[in-house]
C-alpha positions as CSV (number, residue, x, y, z in Angstrom):
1,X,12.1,-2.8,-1.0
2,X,11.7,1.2,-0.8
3,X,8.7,2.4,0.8
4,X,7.7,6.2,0.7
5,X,4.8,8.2,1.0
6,X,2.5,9.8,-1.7
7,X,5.0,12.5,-1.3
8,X,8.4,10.7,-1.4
9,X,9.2,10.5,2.1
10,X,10.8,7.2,3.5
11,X,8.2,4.8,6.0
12,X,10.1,3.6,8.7
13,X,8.8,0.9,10.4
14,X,6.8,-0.7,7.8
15,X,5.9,-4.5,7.6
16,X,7.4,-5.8,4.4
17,X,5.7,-10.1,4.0
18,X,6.9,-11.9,1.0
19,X,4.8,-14.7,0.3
20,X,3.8,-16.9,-2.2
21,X,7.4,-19.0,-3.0
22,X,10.0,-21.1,-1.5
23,X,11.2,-19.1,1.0
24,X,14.4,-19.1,2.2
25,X,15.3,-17.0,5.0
26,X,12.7,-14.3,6.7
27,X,9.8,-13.8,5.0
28,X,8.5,-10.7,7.2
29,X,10.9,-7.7,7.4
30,X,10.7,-3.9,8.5
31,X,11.9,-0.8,6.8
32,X,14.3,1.5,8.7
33,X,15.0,4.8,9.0
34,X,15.5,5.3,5.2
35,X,12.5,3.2,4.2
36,X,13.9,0.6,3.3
37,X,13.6,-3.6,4.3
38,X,16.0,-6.1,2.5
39,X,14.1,-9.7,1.9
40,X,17.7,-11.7,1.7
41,X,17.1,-15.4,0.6
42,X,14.2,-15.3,-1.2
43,X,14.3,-17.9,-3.9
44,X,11.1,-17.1,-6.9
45,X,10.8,-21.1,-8.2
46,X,11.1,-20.8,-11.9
47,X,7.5,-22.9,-12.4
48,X,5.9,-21.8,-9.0
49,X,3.6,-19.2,-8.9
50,X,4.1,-15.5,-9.3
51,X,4.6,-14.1,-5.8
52,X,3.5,-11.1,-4.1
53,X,5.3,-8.7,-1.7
54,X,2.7,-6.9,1.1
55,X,3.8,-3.9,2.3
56,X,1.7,-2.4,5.2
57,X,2.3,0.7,7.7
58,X,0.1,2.3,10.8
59,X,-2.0,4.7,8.7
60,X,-1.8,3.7,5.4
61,X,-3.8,1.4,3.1
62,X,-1.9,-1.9,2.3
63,X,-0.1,-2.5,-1.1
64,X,0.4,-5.9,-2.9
65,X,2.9,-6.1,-5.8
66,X,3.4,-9.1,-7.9
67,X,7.3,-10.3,-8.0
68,X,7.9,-12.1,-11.6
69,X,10.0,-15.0,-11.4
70,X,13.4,-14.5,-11.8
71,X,15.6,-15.4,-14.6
72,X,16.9,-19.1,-14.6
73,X,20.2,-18.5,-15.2
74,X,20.6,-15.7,-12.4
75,X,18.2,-16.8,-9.3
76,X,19.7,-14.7,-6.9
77,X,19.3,-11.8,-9.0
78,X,19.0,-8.8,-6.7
79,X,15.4,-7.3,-7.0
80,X,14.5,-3.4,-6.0
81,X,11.3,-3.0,-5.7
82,X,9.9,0.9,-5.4
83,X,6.1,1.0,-3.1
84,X,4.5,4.0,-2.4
85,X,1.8,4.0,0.4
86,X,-1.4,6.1,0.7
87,X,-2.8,7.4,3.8
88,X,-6.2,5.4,4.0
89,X,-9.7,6.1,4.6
90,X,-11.6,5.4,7.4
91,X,-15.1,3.4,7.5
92,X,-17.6,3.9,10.2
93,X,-21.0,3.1,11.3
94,X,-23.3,2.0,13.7
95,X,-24.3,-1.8,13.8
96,X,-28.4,-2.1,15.1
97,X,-29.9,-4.8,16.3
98,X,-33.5,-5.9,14.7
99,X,-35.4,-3.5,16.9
100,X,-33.0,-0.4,15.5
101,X,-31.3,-0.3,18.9
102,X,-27.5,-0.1,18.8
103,X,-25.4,-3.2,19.5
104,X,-22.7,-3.3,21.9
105,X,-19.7,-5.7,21.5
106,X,-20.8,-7.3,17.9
107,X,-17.7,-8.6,15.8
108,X,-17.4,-6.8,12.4
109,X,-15.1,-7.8,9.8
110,X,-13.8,-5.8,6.7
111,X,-12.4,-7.8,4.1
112,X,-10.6,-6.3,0.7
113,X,-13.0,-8.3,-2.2
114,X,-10.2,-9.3,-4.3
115,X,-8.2,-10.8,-1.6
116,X,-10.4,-13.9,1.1
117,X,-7.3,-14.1,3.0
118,X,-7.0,-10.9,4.7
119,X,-9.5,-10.0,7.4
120,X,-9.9,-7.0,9.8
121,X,-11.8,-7.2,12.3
122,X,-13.3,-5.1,15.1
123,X,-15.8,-4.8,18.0
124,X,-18.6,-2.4,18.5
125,X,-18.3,0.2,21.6
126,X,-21.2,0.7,24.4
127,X,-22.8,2.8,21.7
128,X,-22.9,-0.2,18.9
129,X,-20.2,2.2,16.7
130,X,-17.4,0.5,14.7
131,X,-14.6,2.0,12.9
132,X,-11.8,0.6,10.4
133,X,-9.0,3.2,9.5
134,X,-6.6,3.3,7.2
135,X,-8.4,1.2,4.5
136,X,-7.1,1.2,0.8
137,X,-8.6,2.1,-2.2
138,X,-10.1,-1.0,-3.6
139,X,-13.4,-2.6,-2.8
140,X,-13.8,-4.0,0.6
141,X,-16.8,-5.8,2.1
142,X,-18.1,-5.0,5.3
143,X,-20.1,-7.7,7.6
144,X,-21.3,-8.0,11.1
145,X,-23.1,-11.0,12.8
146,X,-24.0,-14.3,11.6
147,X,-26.5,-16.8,11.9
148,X,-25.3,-20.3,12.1
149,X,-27.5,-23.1,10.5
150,X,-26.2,-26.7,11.2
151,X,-25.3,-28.5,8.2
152,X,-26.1,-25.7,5.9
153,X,-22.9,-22.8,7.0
154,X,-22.3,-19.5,8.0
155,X,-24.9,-16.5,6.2
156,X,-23.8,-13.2,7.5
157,X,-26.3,-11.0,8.7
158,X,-25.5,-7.8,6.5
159,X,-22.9,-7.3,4.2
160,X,-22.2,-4.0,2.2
161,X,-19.6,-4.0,-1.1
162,X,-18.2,-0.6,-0.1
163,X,-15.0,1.4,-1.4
164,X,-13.0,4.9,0.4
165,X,-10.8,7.0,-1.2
166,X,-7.8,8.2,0.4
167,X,-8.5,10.4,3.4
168,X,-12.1,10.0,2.9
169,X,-14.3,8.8,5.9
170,X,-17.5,6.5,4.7
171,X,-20.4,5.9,7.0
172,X,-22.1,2.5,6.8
173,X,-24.7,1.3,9.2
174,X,-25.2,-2.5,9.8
175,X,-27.9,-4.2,11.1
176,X,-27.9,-7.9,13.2
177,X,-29.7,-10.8,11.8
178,X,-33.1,-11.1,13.1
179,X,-33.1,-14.1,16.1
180,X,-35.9,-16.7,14.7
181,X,-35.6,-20.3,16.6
182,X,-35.3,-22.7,13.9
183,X,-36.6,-25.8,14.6
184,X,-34.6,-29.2,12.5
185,X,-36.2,-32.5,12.7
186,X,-34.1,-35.6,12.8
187,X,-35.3,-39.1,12.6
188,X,-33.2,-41.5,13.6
189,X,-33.2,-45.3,12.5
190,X,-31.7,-48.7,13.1
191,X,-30.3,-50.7,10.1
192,X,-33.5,-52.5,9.7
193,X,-35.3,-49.1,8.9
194,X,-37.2,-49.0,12.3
């Protein structure tokens, strides 16, 4: 795997994860000097699933490219695969509480919307301000807080469907859910209804 910049210069140091196979060997490698991170023993299964290669660096917005399968009579095929990173964007905000103050140390998660497995998260500062940099070009929601209902699940307070362009710096405010009591009733009974 090459990785360069929008200009053509190498990424050293860049996390290269192969997933989505039979993996034989390391599945997590970093470029060197000249940008570059060999995967050796990955095996592609001829009926599994097309995998994906994620290649991420400090400062650039996360790329995933799809690996065909390879040919069944040459699995160990050498593959070169050619990734160019862009230099993210940055989204920031304030989260409030329901009175419109500002919320110290509340949990805020980004999440790209094509993709439920990958999660940033981050805290708010003294001054209830969050920040996620280097965030890639595709739309990403934005959450913070939640309110927990027994037996029913999770509902985050506020959630925003938000998307940066390269460079660009988006400001989103959140606000935290509103704390009602709710009140649950239970009855409990014996066998004989009593």
């Amino acid at each position: 795997v090459h990785v360069r910049d929008v200009h053509g210069q190498a990424i050293e140091g860049a996390t290269v994860r192969f997933s989505g196979s039979t993996v034989v060997g390391s599945s997590t490698v970093v470029t060197d000097a000249s940008g570059v991170a060999t995967m050796a023993g990955q095996v592609v299964p001829e009926a599994g699933p097309v995998a994906a290669i994620r290649v991420s660096a400090e400062g650039y917005a996360t790329e995933v490219v799809g690996v065909l399968r390879q040919r069944r009579d040459d699995p160990t095929m050498p593959r070169v695969f050619h990734v160019t990173l862009s230099v993210g964007g940055t989204i920031e905000g304030v989260v409030r509480d329901a009175a419109g103050e500002p919320a110290e140390n509340v949990a805020v998660f980004l999440q790209p919307a094509a993709d439920e497995g990958s999660v940033a998260r981050t805290r708010t500062d003294a001054e209830g301000r969050y920040r996620f940099e280097a965030v890639g070009a595709y739309p990403v929601y934005v959450t913070c807080g939640a309110i927990v209902v027994p037996g029913i699940g999770v509902a985050p307070s506020d959630i925003a469907l938000l998307q940066v362009r390269p460079g660009e710096v988006v400001q989103h405010d959140l606000r935290l859910p509103t704390q009602e009591l709710l009140e649950f009733v239970f009855h409990v009974r014996d066998e004989k209804g009593q």
